[in-house]
C-alpha atoms as a printed R data frame, in Angstrom:
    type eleno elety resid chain resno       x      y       z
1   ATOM     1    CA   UNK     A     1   0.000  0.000   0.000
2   ATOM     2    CA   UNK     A     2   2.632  2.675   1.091
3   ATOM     3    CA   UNK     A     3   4.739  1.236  -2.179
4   ATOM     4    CA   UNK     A     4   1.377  2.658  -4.138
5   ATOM     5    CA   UNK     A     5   0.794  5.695  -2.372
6   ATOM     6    CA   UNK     A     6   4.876  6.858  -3.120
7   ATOM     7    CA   UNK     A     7   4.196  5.708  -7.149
8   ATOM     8    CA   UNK     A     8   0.881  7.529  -7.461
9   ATOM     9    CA   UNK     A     9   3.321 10.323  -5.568
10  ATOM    10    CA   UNK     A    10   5.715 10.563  -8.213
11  ATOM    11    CA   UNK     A    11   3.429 10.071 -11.244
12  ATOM    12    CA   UNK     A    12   2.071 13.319 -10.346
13  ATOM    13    CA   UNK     A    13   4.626 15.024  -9.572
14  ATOM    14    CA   UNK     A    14   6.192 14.035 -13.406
15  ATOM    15    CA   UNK     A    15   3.421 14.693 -14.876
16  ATOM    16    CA   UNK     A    16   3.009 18.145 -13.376
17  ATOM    17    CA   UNK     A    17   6.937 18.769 -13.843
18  ATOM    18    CA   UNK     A    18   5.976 17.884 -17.956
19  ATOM    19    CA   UNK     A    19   3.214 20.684 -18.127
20  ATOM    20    CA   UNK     A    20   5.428 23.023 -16.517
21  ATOM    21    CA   UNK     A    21   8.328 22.359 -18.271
22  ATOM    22    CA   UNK     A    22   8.927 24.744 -21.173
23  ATOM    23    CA   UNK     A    23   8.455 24.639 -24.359
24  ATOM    24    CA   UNK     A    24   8.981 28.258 -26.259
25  ATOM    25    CA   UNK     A    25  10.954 31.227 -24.914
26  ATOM    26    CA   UNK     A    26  10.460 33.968 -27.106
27  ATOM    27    CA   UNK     A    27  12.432 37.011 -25.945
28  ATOM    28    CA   UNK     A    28  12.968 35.743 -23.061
29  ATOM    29    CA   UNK     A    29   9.534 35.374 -22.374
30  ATOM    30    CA   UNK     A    30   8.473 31.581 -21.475
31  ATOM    31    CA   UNK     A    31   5.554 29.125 -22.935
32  ATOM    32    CA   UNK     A    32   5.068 26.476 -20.655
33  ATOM    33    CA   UNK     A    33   3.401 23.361 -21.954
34  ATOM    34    CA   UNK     A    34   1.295 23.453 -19.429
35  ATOM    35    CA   UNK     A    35   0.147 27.261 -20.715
36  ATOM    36    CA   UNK     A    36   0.197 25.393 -24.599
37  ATOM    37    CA   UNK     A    37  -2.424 23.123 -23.273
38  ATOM    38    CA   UNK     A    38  -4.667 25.998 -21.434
39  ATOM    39    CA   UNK     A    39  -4.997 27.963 -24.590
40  ATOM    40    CA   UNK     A    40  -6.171 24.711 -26.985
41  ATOM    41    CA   UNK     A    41  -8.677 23.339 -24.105
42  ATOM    42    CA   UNK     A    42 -10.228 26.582 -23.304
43  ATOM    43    CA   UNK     A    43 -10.268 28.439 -26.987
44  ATOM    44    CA   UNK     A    44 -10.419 25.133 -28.894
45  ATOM    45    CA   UNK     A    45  -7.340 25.601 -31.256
46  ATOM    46    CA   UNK     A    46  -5.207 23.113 -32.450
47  ATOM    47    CA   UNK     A    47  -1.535 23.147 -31.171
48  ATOM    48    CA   UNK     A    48  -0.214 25.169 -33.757
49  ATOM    49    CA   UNK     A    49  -2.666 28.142 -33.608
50  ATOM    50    CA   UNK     A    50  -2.124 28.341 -29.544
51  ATOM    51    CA   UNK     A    51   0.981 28.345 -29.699
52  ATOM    52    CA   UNK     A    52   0.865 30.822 -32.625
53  ATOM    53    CA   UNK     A    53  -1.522 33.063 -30.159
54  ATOM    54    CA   UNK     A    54   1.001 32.529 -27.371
55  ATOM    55    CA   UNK     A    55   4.282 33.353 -29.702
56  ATOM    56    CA   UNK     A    56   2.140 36.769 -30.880
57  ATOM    57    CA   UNK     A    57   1.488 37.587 -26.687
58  ATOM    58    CA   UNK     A    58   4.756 37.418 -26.006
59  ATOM    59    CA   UNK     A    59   5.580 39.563 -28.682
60  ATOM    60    CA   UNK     A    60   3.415 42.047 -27.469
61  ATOM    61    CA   UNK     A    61   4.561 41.442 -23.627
62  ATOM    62    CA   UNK     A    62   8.268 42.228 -25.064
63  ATOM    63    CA   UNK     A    63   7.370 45.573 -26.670
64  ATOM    64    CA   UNK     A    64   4.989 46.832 -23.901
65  ATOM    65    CA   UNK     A    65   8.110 46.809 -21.766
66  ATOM    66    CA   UNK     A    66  10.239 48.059 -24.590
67  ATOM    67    CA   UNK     A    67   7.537 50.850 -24.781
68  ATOM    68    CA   UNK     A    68   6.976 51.377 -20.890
69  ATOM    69    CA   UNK     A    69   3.146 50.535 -21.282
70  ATOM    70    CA   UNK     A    70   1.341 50.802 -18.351
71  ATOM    71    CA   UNK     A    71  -2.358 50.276 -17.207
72  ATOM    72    CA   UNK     A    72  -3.137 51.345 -13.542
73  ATOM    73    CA   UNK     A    73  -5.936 50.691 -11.595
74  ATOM    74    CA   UNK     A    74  -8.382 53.948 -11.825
75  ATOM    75    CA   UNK     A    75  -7.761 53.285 -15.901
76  ATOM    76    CA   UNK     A    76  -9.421 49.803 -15.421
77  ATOM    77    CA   UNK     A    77 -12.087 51.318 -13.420
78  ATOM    78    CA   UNK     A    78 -12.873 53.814 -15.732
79  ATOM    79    CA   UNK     A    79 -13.311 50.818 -18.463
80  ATOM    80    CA   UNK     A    80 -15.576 49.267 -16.284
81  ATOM    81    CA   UNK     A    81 -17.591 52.456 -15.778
82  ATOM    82    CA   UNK     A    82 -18.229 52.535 -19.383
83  ATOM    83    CA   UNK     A    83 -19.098 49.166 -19.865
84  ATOM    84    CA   UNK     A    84 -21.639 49.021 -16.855
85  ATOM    85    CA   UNK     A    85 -23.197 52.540 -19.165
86  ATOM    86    CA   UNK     A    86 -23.022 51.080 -22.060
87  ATOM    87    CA   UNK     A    87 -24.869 47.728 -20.771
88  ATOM    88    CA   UNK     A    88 -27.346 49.600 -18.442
89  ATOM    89    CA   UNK     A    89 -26.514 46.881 -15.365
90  ATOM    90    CA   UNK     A    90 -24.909 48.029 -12.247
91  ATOM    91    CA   UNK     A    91 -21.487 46.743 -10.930
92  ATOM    92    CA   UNK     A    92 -23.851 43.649  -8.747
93  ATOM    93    CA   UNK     A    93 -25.802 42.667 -11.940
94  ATOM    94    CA   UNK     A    94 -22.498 42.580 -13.915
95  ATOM    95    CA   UNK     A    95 -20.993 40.665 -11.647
96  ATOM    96    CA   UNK     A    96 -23.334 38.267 -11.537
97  ATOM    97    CA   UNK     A    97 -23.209 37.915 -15.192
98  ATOM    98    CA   UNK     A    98 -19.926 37.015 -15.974
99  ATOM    99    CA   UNK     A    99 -20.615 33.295 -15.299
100 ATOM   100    CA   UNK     A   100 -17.899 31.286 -14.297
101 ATOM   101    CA   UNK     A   101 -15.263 33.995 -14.462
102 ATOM   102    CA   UNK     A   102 -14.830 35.685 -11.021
103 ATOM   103    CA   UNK     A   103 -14.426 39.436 -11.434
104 ATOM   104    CA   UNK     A   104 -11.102 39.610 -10.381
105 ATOM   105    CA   UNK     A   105 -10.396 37.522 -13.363
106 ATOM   106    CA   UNK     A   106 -12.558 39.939 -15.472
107 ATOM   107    CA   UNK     A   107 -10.420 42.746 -14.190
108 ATOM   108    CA   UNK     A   108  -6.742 40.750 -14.675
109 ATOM   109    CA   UNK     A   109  -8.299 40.677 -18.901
110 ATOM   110    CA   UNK     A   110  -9.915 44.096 -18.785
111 ATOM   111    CA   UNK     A   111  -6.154 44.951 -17.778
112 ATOM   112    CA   UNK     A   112  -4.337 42.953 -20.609
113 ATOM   113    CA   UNK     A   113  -7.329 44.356 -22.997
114 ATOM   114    CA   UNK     A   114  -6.148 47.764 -22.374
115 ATOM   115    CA   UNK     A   115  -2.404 47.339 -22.479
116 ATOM   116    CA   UNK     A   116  -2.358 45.293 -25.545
117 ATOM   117    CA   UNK     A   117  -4.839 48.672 -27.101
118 ATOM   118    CA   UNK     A   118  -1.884 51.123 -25.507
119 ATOM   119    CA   UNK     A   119   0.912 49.189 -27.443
120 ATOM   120    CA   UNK     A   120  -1.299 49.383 -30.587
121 ATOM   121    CA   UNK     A   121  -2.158 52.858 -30.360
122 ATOM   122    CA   UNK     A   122   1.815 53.927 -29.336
123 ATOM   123    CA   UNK     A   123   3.069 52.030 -32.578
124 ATOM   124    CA   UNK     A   124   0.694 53.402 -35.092
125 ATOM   125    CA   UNK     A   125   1.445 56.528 -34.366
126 ATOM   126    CA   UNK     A   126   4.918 55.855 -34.834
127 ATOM   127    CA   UNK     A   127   3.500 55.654 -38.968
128 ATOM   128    CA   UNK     A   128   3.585 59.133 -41.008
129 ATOM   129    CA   UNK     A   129   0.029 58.825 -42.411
130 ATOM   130    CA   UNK     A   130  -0.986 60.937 -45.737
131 ATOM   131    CA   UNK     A   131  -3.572 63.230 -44.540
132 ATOM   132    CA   UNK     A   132  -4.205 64.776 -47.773
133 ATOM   133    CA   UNK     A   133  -7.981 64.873 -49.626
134 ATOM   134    CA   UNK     A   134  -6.246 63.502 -52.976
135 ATOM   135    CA   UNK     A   135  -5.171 60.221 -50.968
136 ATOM   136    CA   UNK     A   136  -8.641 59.875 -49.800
137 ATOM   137    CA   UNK     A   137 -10.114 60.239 -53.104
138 ATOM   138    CA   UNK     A   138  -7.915 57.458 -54.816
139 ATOM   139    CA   UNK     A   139  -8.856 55.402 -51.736
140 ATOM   140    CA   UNK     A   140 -12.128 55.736 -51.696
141 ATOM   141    CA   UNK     A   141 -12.427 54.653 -55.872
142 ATOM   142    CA   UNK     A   142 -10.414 52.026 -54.933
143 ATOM   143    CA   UNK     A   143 -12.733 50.840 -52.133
144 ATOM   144    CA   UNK     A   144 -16.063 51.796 -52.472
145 ATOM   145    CA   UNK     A   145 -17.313 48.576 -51.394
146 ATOM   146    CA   UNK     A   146 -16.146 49.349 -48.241
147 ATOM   147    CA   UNK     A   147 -18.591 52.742 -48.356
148 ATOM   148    CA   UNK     A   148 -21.601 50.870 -49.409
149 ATOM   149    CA   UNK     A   149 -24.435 51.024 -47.209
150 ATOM   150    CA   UNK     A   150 -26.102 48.047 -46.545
151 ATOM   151    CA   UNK     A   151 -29.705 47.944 -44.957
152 ATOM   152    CA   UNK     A   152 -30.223 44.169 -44.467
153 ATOM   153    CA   UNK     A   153 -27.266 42.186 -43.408
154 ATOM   154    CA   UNK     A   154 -27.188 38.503 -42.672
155 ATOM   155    CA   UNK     A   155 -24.343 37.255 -39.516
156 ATOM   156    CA   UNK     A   156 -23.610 34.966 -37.218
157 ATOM   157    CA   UNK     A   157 -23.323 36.491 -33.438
158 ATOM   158    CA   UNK     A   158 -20.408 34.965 -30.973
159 ATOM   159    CA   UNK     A   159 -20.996 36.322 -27.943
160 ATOM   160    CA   UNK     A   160 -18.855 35.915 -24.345
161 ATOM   161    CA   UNK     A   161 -17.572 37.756 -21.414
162 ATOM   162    CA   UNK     A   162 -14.140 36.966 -22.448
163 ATOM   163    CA   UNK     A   163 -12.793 39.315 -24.961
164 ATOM   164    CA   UNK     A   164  -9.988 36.651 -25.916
165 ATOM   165    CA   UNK     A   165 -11.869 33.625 -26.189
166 ATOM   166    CA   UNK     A   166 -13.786 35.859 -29.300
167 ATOM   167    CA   UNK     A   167 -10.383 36.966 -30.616
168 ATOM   168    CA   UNK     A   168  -9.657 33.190 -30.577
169 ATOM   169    CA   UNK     A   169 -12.506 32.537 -32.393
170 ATOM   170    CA   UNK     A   170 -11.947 35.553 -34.812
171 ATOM   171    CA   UNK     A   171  -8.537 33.885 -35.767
172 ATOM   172    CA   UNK     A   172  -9.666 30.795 -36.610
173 ATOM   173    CA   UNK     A   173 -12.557 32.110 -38.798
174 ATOM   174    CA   UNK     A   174 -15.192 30.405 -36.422
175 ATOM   175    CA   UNK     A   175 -13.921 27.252 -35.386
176 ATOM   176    CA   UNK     A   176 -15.168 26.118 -32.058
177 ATOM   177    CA   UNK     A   177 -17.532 28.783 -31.577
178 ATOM   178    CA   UNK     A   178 -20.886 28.777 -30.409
179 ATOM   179    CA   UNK     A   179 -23.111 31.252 -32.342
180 ATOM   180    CA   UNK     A   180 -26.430 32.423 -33.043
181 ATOM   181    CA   UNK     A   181 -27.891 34.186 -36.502
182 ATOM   182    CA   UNK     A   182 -29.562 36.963 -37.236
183 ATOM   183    CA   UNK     A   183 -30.726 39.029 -40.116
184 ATOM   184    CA   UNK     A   184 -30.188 42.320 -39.102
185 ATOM   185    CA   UNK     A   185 -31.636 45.514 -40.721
186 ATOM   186    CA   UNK     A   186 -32.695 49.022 -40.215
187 ATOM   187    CA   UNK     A   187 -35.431 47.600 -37.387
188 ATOM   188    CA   UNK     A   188 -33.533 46.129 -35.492
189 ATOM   189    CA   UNK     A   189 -29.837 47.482 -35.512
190 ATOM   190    CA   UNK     A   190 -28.295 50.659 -34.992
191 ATOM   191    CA   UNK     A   191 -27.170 52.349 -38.275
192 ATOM   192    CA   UNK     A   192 -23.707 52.733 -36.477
193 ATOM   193    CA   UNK     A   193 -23.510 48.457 -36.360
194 ATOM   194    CA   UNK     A   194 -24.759 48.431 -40.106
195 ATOM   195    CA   UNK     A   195 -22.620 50.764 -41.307
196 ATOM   196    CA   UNK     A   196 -19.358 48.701 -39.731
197 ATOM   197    CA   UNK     A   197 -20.884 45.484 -40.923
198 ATOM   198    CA   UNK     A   198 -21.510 47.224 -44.246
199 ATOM   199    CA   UNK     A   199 -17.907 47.713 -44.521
200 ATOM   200    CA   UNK     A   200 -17.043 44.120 -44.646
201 ATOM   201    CA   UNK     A   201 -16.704 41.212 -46.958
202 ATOM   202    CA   UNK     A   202 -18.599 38.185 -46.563
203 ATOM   203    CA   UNK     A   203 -17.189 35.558 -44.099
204 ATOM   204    CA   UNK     A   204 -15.326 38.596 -42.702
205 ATOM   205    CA   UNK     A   205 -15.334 39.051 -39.103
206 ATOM   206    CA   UNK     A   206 -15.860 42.168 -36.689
207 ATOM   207    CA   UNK     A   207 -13.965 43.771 -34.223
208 ATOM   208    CA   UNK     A   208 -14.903 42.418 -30.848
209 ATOM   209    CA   UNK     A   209 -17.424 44.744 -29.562
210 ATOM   210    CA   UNK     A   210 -18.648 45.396 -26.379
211 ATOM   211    CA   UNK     A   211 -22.625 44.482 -26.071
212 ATOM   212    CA   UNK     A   212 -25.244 44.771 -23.568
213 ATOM   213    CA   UNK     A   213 -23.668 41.942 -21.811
214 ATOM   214    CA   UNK     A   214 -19.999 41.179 -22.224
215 ATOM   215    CA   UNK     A   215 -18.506 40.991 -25.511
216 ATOM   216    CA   UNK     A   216 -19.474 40.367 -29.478
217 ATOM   217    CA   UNK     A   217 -18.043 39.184 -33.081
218 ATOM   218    CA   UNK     A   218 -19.942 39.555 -35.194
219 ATOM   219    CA   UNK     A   219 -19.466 37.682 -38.927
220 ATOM   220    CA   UNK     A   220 -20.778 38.423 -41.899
221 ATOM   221    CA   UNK     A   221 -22.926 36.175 -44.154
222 ATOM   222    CA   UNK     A   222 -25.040 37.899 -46.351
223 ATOM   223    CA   UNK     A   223 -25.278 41.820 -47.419
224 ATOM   224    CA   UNK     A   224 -28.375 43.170 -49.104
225 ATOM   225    CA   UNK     A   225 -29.880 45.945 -50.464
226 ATOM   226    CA   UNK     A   226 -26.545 48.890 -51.269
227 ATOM   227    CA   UNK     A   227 -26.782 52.458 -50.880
228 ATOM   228    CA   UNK     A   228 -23.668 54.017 -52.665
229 ATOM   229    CA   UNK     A   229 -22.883 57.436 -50.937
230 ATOM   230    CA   UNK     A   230 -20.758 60.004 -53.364
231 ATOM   231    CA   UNK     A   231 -17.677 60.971 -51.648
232 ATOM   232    CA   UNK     A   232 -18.114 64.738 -51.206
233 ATOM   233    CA   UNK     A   233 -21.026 63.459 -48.870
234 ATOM   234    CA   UNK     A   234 -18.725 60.976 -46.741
235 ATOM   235    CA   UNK     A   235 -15.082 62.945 -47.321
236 ATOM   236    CA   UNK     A   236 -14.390 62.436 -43.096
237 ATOM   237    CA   UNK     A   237 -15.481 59.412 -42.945
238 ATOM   238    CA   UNK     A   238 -13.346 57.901 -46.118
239 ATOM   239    CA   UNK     A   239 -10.663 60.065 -44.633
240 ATOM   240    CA   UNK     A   240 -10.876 58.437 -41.544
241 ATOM   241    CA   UNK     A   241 -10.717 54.982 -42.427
242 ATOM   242    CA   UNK     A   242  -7.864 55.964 -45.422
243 ATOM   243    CA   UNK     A   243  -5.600 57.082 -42.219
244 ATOM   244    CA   UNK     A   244  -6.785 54.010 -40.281
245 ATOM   245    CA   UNK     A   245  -6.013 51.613 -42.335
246 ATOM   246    CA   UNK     A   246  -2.455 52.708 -43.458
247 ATOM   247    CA   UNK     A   247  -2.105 52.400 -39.293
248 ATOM   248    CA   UNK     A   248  -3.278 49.029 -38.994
249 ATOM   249    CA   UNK     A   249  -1.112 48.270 -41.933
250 ATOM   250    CA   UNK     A   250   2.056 49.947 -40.457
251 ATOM   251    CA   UNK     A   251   1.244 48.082 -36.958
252 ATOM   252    CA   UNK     A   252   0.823 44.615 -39.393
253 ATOM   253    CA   UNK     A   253   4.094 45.362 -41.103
254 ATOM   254    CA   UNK     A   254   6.004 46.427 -37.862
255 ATOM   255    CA   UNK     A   255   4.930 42.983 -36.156
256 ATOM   256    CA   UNK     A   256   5.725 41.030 -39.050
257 ATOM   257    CA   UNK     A   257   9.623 42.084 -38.941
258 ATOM   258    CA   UNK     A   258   9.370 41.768 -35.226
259 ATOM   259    CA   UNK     A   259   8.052 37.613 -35.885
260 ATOM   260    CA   UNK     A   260  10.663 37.401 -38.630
261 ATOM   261    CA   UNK     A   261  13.425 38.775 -36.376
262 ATOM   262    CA   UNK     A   262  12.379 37.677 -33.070
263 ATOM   263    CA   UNK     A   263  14.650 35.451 -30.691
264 ATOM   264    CA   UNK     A   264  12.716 32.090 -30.449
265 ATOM   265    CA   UNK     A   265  14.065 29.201 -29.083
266 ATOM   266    CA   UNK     A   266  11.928 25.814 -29.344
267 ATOM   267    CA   UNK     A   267  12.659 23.008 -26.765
């Protein structure tokens, strides 16, 4: 009996020595197999995407401290603030809604959330956009799809209170997700949602957005019904999104070269 009791010892102890043995370092940041195994259970990715989402958060751990990113605590509560407005629950009815995520756990995301949109922010506006009304023009004839208004607009609605479960989701176009769909239109959306939805192609995803009650992806299935705007009518707006998407391409580029030159050692 005591002979069992010392082998059923050291099994575990092995097997817990395995999962937290590591298995990436990349800049000098560790992936434990034990964190590999976390991220495939709970987001429902193979091996090679989790370890491709873990490889891209230790990217971004190793530039927030490059950058000096920080997110205190009265920023976090400020987030929380508008979420609780946006949602129209109070801090007890939010709590109560997050399921099986305590809301310390909530907060410890929230905090990562808003970090990781810091970094973002600090290198895109390390990019020298073009500004100018000519720019916007060529973009806009080269994207007017992405102007077109759309008043009925088929998609399929993730919903969770954990932003990066949907980001999971987002990355592997759906896999794993549990979803419900809707045919949205001027009824029963706000022109704001349309109008971002509009913007899409089909089988593109969303942003994740904040909704009534935790977060949303939405992805797009169907688009009906156009309204083409002329572009003296919608100059900001096509300026805005000319700017914003030389940003996000800047931000792609800049973490590309990072991946390509990045220190990762595989064990």
């Amino acid at each position: 009996m005591k002979f069992l009791l010392v082998l059923v010892f050291w099994v575990g102890f092995l097997e817990a020595a395995v999962l937290n043995s590591i298995a990436v370092v990349v800049e000098k940041e560790p992936i434990t197999r034990y964190d590999l195994e976390q991220v495939m259970k709970i987001s429902k990715l193979s091996r090679e995407q989790a370890l491709r989402v873990l490889i891209e958060e230790k990217l971004e751990i190793s530039q927030m401290k490059r950058f000096g990113i920080v997110v205190n605590e009265l920023e976090i509560d400020g987030a929380i603030s508008k979420i609780l407005k946006q949602s129209g629950m109070n801090l007890k009815q939010f709590k109560a809604s997050l399921g099986g995520q305590s809301y310390e756990q909530f907060r410890s995301r929230l905090k990562k959330d808003l970090e990781k949109r810091k970094l973002y922010e600090q290198i895109a506006n390390l990019s020298k956009a073009d500004f100018s009304d000519e720019g916007a023009r060529k973009f806009f004839e080269a994207h007017k799809e992405k102007f077109t208004f759309y008043t009925r607009i088929g998609v399929k609605i993730y919903r969770s209170n954990d932003q990066n479960s949907l980001e999971s989701i987002k990355n592997s176009k759906g896999a794993g997700g549990d979803f419900k769909e809707v045919l949205l239109d001027t009824h029963n959306a706000d022109p704001r949602l349309l109008g971002l939805l509009s913007g899409l192609r089909v089988g593109e995803f969303s942003p994740v957005l904040n909704g009534k009650s935790g977060y949303e992806l939405y992805e797009v299935r169907s688009k009906n019904n156009p309204q083409s705007p002329d572009f003296e009518q919608i100059k900001e707006r096509v300026l805005s999104a000319y700017v914003s998407e030389q940003k996000q391409n800047f931000v792609q580029d800049y973490f590309n070269k990072l991946r390509s030159n990045a220190d990762i050692e595989y064990f």
